[in-house]
C-alpha positions as CSV (number, residue, x, y, z in Angstrom):
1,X,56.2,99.0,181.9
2,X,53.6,100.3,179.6
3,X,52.6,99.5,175.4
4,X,51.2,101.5,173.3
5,X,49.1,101.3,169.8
6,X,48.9,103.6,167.4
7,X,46.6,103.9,164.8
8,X,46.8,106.8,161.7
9,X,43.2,106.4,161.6
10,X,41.0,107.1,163.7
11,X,39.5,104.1,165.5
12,X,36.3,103.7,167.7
13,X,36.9,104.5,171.3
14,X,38.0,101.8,173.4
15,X,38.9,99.6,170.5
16,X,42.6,100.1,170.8
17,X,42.7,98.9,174.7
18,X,41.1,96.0,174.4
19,X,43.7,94.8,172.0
20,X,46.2,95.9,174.4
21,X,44.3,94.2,177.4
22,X,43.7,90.8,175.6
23,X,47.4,90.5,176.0
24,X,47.0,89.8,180.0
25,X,45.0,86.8,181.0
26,X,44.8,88.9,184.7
27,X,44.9,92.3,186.3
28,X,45.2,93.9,183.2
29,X,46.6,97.7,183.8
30,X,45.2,100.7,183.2
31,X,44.5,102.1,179.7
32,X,44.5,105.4,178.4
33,X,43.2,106.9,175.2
34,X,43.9,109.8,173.0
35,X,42.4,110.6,169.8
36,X,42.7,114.0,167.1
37,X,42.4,113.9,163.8
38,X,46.5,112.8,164.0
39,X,44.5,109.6,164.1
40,X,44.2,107.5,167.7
41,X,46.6,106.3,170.3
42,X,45.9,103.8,173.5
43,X,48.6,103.7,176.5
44,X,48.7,101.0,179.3
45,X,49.7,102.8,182.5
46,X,53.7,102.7,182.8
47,X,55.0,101.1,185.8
48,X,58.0,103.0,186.5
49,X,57.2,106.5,188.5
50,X,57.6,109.4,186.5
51,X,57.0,108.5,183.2
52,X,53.3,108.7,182.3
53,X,52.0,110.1,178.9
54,X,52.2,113.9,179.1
55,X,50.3,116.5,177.1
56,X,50.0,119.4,176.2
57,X,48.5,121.9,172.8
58,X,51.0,121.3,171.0
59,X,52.5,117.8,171.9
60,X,51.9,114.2,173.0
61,X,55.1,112.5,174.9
62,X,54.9,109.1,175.7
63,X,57.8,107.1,177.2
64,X,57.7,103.1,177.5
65,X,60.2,101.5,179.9
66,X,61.9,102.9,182.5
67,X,65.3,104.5,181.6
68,X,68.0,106.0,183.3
69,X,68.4,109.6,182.8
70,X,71.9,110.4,182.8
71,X,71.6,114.4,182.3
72,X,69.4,115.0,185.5
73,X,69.0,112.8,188.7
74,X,66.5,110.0,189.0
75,X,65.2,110.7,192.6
76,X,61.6,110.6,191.3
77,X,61.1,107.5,190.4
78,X,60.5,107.0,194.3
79,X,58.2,110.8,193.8
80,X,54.3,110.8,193.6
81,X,54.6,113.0,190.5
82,X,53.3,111.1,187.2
83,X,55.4,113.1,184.5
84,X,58.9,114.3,185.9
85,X,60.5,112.0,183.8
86,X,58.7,112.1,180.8
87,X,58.5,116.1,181.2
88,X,62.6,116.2,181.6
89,X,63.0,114.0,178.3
90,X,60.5,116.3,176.0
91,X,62.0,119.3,177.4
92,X,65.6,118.2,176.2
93,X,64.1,116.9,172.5
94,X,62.0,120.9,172.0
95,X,65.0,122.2,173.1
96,X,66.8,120.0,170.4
97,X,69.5,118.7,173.0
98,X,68.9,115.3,173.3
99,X,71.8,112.5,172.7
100,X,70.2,109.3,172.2
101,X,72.9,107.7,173.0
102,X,74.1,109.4,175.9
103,X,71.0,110.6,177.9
104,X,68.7,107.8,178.6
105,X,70.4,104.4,179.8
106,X,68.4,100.7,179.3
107,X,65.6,99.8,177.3
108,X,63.5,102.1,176.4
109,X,60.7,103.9,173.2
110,X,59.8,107.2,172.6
111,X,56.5,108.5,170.9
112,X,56.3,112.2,169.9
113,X,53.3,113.3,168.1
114,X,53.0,117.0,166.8
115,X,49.5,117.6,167.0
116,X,49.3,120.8,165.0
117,X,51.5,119.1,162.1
118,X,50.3,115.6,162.6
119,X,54.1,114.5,162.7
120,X,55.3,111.5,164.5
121,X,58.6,110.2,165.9
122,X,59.2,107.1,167.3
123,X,62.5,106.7,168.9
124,X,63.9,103.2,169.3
125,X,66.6,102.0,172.1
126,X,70.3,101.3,171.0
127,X,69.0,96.9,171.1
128,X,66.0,97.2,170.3
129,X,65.3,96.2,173.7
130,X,61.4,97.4,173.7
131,X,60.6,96.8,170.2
132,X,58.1,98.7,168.1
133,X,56.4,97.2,165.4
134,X,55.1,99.0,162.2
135,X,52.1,98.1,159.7
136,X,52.2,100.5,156.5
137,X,49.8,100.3,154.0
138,X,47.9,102.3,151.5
139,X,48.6,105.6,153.4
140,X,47.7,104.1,157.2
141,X,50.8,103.6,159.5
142,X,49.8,101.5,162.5
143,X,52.8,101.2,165.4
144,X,52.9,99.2,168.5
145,X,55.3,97.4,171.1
146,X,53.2,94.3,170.7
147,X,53.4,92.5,167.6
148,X,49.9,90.4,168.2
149,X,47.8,93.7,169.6
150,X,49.3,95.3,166.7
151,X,47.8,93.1,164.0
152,X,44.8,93.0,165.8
153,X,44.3,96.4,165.7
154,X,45.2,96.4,161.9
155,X,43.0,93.7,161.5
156,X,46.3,91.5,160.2
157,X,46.0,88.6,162.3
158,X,44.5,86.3,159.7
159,X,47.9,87.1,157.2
160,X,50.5,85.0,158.7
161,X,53.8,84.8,157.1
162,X,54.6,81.0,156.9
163,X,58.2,81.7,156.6
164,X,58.4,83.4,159.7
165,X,56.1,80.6,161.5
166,X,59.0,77.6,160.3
167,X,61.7,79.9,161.4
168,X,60.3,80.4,164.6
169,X,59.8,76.6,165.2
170,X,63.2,76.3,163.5
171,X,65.2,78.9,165.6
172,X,63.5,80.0,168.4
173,X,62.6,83.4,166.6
174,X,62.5,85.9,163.7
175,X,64.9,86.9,162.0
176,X,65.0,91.0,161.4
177,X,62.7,92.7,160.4
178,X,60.2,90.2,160.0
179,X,57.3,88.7,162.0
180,X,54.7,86.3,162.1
181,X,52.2,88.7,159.9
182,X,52.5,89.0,156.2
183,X,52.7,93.0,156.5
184,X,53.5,93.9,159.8
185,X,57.6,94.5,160.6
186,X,59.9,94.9,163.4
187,X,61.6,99.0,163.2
188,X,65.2,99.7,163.3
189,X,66.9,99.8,166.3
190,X,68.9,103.2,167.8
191,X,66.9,104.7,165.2
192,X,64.3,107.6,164.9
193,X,61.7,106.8,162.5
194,X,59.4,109.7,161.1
195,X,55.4,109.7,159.9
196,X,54.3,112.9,158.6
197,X,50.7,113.9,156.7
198,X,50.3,114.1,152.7
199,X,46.8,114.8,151.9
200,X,44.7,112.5,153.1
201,X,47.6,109.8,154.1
202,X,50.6,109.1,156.3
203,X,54.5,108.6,154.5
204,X,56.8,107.4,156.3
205,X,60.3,108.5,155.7
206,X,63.9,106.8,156.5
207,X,64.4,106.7,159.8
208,X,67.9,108.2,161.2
209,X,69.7,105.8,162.9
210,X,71.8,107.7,165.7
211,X,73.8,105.0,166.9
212,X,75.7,101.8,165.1
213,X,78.1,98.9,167.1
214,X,81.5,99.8,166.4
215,X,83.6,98.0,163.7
216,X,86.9,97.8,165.3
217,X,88.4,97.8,168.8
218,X,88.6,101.7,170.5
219,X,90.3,100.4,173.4
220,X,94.4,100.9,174.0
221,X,94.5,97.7,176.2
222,X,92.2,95.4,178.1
223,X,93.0,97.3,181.5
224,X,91.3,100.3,179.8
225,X,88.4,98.8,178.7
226,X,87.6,96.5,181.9
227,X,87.8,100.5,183.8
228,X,86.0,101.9,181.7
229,X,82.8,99.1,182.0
230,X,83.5,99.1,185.7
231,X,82.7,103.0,186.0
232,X,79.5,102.2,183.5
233,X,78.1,99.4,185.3
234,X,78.9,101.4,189.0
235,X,77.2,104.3,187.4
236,X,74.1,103.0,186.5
237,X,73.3,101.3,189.6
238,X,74.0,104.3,191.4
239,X,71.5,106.6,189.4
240,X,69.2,103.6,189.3
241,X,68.7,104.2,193.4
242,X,69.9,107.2,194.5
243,X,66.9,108.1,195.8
244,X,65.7,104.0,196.9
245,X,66.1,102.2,200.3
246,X,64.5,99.1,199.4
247,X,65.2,96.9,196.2
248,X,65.2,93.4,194.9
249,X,67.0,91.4,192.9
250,X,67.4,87.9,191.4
251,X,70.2,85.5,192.5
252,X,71.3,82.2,191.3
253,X,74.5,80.1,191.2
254,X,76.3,82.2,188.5
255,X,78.1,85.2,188.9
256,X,76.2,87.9,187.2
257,X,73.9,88.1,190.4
258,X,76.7,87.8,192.8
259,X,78.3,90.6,190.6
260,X,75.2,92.6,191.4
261,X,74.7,91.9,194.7
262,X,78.2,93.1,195.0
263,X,77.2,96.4,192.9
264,X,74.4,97.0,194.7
265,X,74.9,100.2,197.6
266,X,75.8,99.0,201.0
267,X,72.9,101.4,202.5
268,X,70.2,99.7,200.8
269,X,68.1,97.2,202.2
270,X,67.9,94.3,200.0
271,X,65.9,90.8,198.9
272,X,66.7,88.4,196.4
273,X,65.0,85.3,194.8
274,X,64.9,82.6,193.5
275,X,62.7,79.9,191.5
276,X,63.6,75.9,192.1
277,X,62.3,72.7,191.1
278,X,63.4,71.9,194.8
279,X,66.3,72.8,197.2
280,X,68.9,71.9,195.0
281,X,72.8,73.0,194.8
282,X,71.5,76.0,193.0
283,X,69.7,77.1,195.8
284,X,72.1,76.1,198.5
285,X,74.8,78.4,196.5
286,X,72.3,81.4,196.2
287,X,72.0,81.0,200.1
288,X,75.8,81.2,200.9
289,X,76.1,83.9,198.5
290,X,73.2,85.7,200.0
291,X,74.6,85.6,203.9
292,X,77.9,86.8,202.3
293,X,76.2,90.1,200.6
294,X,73.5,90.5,203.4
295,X,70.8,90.0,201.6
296,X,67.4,88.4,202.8
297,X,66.9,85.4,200.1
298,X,63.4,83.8,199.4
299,X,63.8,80.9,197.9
300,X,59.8,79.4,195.8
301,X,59.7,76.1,194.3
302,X,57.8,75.4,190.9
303,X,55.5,72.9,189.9
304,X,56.7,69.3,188.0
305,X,54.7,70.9,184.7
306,X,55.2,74.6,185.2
307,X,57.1,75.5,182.1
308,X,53.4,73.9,180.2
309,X,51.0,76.0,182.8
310,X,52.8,78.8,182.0
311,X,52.6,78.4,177.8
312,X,49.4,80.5,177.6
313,X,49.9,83.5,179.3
314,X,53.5,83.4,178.6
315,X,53.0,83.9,174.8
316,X,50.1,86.6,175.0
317,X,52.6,88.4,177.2
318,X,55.9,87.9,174.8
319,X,54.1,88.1,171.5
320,X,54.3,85.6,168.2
321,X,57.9,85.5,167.3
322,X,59.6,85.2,170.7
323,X,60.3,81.9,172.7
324,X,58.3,81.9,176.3
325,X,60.5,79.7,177.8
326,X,62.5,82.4,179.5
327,X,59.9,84.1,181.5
328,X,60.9,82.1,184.5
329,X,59.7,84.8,186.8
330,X,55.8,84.5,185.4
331,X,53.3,83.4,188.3
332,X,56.1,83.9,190.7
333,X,56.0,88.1,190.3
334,X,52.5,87.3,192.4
335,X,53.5,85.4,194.8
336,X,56.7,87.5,195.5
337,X,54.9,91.1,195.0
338,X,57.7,92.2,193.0
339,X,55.4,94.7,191.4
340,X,55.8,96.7,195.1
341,X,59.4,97.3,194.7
342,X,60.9,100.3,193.2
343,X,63.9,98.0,191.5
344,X,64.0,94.5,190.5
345,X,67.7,93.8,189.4
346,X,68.6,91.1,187.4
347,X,72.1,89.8,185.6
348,X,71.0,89.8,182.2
349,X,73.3,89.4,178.9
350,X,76.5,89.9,180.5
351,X,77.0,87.0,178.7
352,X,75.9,87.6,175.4
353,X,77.7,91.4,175.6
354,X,80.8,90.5,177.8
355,X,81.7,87.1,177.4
356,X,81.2,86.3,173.7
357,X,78.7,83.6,174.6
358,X,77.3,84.0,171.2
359,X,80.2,83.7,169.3
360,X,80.8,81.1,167.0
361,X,82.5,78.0,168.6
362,X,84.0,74.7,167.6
363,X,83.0,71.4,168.4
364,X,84.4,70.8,171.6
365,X,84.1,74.1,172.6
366,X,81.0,73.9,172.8
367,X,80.5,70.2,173.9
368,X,82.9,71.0,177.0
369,X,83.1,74.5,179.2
370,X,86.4,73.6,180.3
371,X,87.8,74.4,176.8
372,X,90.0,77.5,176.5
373,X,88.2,79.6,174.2
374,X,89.7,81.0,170.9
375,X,88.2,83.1,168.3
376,X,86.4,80.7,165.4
377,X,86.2,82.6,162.2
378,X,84.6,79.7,160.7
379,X,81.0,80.1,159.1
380,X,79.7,76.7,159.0
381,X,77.3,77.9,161.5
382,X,75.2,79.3,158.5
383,X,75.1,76.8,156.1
384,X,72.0,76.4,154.4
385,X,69.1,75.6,156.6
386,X,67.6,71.3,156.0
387,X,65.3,70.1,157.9
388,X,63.5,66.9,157.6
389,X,60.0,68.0,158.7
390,X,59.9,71.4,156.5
391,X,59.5,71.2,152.6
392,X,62.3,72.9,150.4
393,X,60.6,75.7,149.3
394,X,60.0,77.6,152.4
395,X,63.9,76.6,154.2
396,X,65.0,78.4,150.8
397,X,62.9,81.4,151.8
398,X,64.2,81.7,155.2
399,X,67.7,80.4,154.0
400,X,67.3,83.9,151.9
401,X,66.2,86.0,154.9
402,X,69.0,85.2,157.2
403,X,71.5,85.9,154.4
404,X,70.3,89.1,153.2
405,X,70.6,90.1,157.1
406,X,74.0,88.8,157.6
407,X,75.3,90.7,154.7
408,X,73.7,93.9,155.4
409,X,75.4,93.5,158.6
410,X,78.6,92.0,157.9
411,X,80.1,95.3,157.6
412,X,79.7,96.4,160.7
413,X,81.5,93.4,162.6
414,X,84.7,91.7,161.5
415,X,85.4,89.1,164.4
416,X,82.5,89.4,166.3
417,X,80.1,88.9,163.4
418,X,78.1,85.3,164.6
419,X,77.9,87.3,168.2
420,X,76.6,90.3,167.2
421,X,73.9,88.5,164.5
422,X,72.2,87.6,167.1
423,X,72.3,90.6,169.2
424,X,71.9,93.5,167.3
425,X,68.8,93.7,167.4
426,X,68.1,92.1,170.6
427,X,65.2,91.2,169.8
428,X,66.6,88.1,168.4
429,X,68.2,86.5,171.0
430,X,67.1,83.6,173.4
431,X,66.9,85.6,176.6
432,X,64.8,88.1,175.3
433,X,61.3,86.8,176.1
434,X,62.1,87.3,180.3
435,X,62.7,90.8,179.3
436,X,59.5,91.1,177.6
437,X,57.6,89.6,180.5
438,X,59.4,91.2,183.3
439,X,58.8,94.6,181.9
440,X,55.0,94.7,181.5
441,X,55.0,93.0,185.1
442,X,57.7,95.2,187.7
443,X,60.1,97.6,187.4
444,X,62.7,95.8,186.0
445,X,66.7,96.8,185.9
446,X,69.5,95.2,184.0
447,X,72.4,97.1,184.3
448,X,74.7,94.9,181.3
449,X,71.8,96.6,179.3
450,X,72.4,99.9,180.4
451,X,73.3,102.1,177.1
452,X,77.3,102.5,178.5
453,X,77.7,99.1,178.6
454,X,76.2,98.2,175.3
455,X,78.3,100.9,173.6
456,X,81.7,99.7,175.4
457,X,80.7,96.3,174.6
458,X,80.6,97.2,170.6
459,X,84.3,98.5,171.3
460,X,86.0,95.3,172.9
461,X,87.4,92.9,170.7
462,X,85.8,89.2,171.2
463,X,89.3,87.8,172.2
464,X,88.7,90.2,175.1
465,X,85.6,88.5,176.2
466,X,86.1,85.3,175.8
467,X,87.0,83.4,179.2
468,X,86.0,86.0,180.8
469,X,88.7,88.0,180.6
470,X,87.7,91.7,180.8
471,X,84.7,90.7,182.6
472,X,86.6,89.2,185.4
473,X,88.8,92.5,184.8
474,X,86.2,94.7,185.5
475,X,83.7,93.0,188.2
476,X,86.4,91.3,190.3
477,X,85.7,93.5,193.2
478,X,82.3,92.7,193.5
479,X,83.0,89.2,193.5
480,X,85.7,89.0,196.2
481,X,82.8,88.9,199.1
482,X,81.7,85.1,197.6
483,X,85.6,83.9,196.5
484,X,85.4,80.7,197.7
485,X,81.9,80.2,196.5
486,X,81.5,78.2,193.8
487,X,79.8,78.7,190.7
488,X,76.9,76.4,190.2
489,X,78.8,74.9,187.3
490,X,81.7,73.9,189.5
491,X,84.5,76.6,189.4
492,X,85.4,80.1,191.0
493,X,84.0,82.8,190.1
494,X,86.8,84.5,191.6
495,X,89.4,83.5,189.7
496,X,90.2,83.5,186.0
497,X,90.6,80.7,183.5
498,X,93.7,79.0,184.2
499,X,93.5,79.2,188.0
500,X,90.5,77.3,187.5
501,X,91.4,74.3,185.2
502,X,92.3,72.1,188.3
503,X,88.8,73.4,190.0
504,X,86.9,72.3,187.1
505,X,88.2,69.3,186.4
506,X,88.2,67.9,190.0
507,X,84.2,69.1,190.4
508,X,83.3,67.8,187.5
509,X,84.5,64.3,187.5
510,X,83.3,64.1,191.0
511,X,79.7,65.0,190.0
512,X,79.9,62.9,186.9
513,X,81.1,60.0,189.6
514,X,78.0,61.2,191.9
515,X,76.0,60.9,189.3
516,X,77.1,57.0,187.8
517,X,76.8,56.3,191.8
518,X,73.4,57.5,192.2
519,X,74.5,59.9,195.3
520,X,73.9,63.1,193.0
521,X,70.2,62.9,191.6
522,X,67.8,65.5,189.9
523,X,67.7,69.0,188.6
524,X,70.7,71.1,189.8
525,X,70.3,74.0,187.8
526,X,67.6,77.3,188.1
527,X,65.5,76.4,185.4
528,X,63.0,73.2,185.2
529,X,63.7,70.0,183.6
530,X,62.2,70.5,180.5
531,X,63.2,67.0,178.8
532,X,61.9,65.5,181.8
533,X,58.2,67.3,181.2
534,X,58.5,66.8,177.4
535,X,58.8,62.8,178.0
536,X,55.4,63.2,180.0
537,X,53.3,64.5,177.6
538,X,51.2,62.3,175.1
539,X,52.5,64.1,172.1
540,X,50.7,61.8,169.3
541,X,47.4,63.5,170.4
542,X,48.7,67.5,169.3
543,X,47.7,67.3,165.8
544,X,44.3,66.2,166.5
545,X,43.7,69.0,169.5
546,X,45.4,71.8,167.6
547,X,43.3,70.8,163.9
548,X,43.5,74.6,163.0
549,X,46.7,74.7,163.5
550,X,47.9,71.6,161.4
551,X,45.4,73.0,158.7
552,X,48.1,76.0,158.3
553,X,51.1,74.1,159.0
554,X,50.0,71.2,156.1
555,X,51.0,73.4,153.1
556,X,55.0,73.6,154.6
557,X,55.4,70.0,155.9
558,X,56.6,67.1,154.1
559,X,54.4,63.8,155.0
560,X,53.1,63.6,158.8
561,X,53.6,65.6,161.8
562,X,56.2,63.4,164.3
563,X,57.3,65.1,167.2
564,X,60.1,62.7,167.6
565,X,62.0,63.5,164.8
566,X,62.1,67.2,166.6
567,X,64.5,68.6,168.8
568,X,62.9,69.3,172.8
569,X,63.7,73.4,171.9
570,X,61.7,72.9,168.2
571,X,59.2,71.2,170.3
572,X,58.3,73.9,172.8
573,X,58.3,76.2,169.8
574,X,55.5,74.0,167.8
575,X,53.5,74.0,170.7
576,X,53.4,77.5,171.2
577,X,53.2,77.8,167.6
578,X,49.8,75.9,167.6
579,X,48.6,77.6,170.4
580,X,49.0,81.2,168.4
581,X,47.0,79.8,165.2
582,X,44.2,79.0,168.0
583,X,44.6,81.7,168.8
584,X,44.0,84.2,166.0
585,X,40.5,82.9,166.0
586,X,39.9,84.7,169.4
587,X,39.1,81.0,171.0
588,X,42.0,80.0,172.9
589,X,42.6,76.1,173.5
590,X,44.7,76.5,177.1
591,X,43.2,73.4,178.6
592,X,45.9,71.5,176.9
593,X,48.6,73.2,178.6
594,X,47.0,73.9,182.4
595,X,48.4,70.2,183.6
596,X,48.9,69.3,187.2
């Protein structure tokens, strides 16, 4: 998947890509420039066939991502020709159409420029999956899908926003529409935003938002709904590959990827992976599941200190703002080559959508899984923010952020409002980073981010989702090949809440016993130990390594810097925090974090 940066003004030739390039510490992609006096625009090539920049007198298209078109088939992804898809989507928008919400599925952004009238239009996705970034000032308008290049390019990288920085460290990201720069912020998502010419500057106008998350229920019954998300979820997939015979995908213990496997057409031929600390009882269930799907599983193993080796490259490839920790498939998309297949499928955010994973929950609902869940109207999960390490002044600042965004959106969600704050946009949410580094790096697919299943997900009431209800409802068939599976977690994917109590209980006192006994040892799960690597680093040594950093941190902390008194996530998140203030001087300090 391709970025782009736009620049208003014009810029010197080549100037524009190498902000884009420093972004990749190898085999960066191909870059290509346009500039008129609607100011300058740079490109990396897309992955996804079919949807390079396409030009003509009186237009520039450019589509990032790889979406599903829903109003023509999708057979040329697998073609040789460059611009069928972006050709088919500026056809439909001259025409004047195009549904935004209807006629391109998954994550995806849309440039238009008018080169006669020196208009623009940037379309955002109904998530904010891809975002865009936007730098207005004094009549220039800078965009771009990277917030770091961006600044760069605007020559903002020395203005960071402080605020932002502690709420990063803080919670693991931004909150909307900031970012790490002083004047640089995210767009709207499911929104067109217009630029157009006055004299000698650029204006930009309200964007139109075409799409907002329902407020109440739409649904009859459950039954309804679960059909309904069945047919969407069957429907991507099938467009997706209609014209494939060879795809990937990821599989794990869970059963979001058994789901998929189970969704994906009989007639292709299919591969799965997955990453390990060793052959644990994550990988021994992806290897049932896989012989009871047919699929050829390759299982890789990472390194003790992978998570830090991967810090570096990680956060160029994210940008400032977003947690790397999820870009579990980094340095394995070499090994595995999963840039040569025309689909990578992965089970993202059914949780988040389907199963109210982000919804508020009480104390032993979230201390124990085998809790029946309820609805939890309670709002103590946005208290004031205290923090022991950050002075007063700037937790009132981002107090103030986070509460100005909750109320502009409370209106839109009654019940589901804690789950949908951190979902719309997406941008915000933890597992966003892996889609920001699996989309510059293969062709990626999520089909619970497909734009049918976000808008049916706005329309079920969270007492729906929770415990799985009209998931299970919906993706049942597609679990009945791997019944008697387990989840990795110790229960049946199978099977709904209550025939499942006994299942849980018995599994998990008898790893709790294997445990005590010693018989059960290590890492179970898919991702690395990360407490594990945490308690092997020298930590008291950071504040001398990273001086540049501490000199911007000093103003916003209250007496000396002790990583003990942080939580492991805050941790990570100072780390990679120090490693972007290093950063912004153009001399990267990576030794640190390439550890054997």
């Amino acid at each position: 998947m391709s970025d782009f940066l736009y620049s208003s003004e014009s810029k010197p030739h080549g100037m524009l890509s190498k902000c884009i390039r420093d972004i990749y510490h190898e085999n960066p992609p191909e870059i290509t420039e346009y500039h008129g006096d609607w100011g300058s625009l740079a490109v990396s090539r897309n992955l996804y066939n079919g949807f390079q920049p396409h030009e003509n007198d009186e237009h520039l298209t450019v589509v990032i991502g790889g979406p599903v078109l829903t109003f023509r088939d999708n057979r040329f992804l697998t073609y040789n020709d460059p611009f069928a898809g972006t050709l088919s989507v500026y056809e439909r928008i001259i025409e004047g159409s195009i549904k935004w919400d209807e006629d391109l599925s998954g994550p995806f952004v849309i440039l238009l420029i008018d080169k006669i009238h020196r208009k623009i239009q940037c379309i955002t996705d109904l998530m904010l999956f891809i975002p865009v970034y936007k730098h207005c000032s004094n009549g220039l308008v800078c965009l771009g899908t990277h917030v770091d290049a961006l600044a760069k390019s605007a020559a903002q990288q020395h203005a960071i926003d402080k605020a932002s920085l502690v709420d990063f460290i803080i919670n693991s990201m931004v909150i909307h529409p900031y970012t790490m720069y002083q004047s640089i912020r995210q767009c709207t998502p499911a929104a067109i935003h217009y630029f157009q010419p006055s004299t000698s500057s650029f204006t930009e106008l309200e964007p139109e938002v075409y799409w907002k998350p329902a407020v109440k229920s739409c649904y009859n019954n459950i039954n309804e709904a679960a059909l309904d998300l069945r047919n969407a979820i069957t429907t991507y997939i099938y467009r997706a590959t209609e014209g494939m015979d060879h795809v990937a995908q990821f599989l794990s213990g869970g059963e979001d990827s058994r789901a998929v496997a189970g969704l994906l057409p009989k007639n292709l031929k299919k591969d799965a992976f997955v990453f390990l600390d060793f052959m644990n009882r994550e990988g021994n269930i992806a290897r049932k599941i896989s012989e009871k799907y047919g699929i050829n599983l390759d299982v890789r193993f990472r390194k003790t200190k992978h998570y830090l080796n991967i810090l570096p490259e990680a956060s160029d490839l994210v940008g400032s703002g977003q947690q790397y920790l999820n870009a579990h498939t980094l340095g394995f998309h070499r090994d595995c080559q999963l840039d040569q297949y025309h689909a990578v499928f992965g089970g993202l955010l059914a949780n988040a959508f389907l199963k109210g994973s982000d919804s508020e929950k009480t104390k032993w609902q979230r201390r124990l899984s085998i809790i029946y869940e309820i609805v939890v109207m309670d709002e103590r999960h946005f208290q004031p923010f205290r923090h022991d390490l950050f002075n007063d002044e700037i937790l009132l600042e981002i107090d103030k952020r986070h509460r100005d965004f909750r109320n502009h959106f409370r209106d839109k969600k009654n019940d589901s409002l804690h789950d949908w704050f951190l979902n719309w946009p997406r941008i915000m949410g933890e597992a966003h980073p892996g889609i920001a580094v699996n989309r510059r790096l293969f062709r990626s697919y999520e089909p619970f981010m497909s734009t049918e299943v976000v808008k049916i997900a706005s329309k079920i009431p969270l007492s729906w989702k929770l415990n799985r209800k009209v998931y299970l409802l919906a993706m049942r068939p597609f679990l009945k090949p791997a019944q008697w599976v387990p989840h990795g977690k110790g229960w049946l994917p199978y099977y709904n809440w209550w025939t499942n109590l006994p299942v849980r209980i018995f599994i998990s006192f008898y790893r709790r016993i294997g445990r005590l006994m010693g018989f059960i040892k290590g890492n179970h799960g898919s991702w690395g130990d990360r407490n594990k690597l945490l308690d092997s680093l020298d930590t008291t040594k950071v504040p001398l390594i990273f001086a540049k950093g501490m000199i911007t941190l000093k103003s916003v902390i209250t007496g000396d810097l002790d990583f003990g008194k942080l939580p492991r996530m805050q941790q990570f998140n100072l780390f990679q925090t120090f490693y972007l203030l290093d950063s912004i001087t153009d001399k990267k300090n990576i030794e640190y974090f390439h550890a054997e």
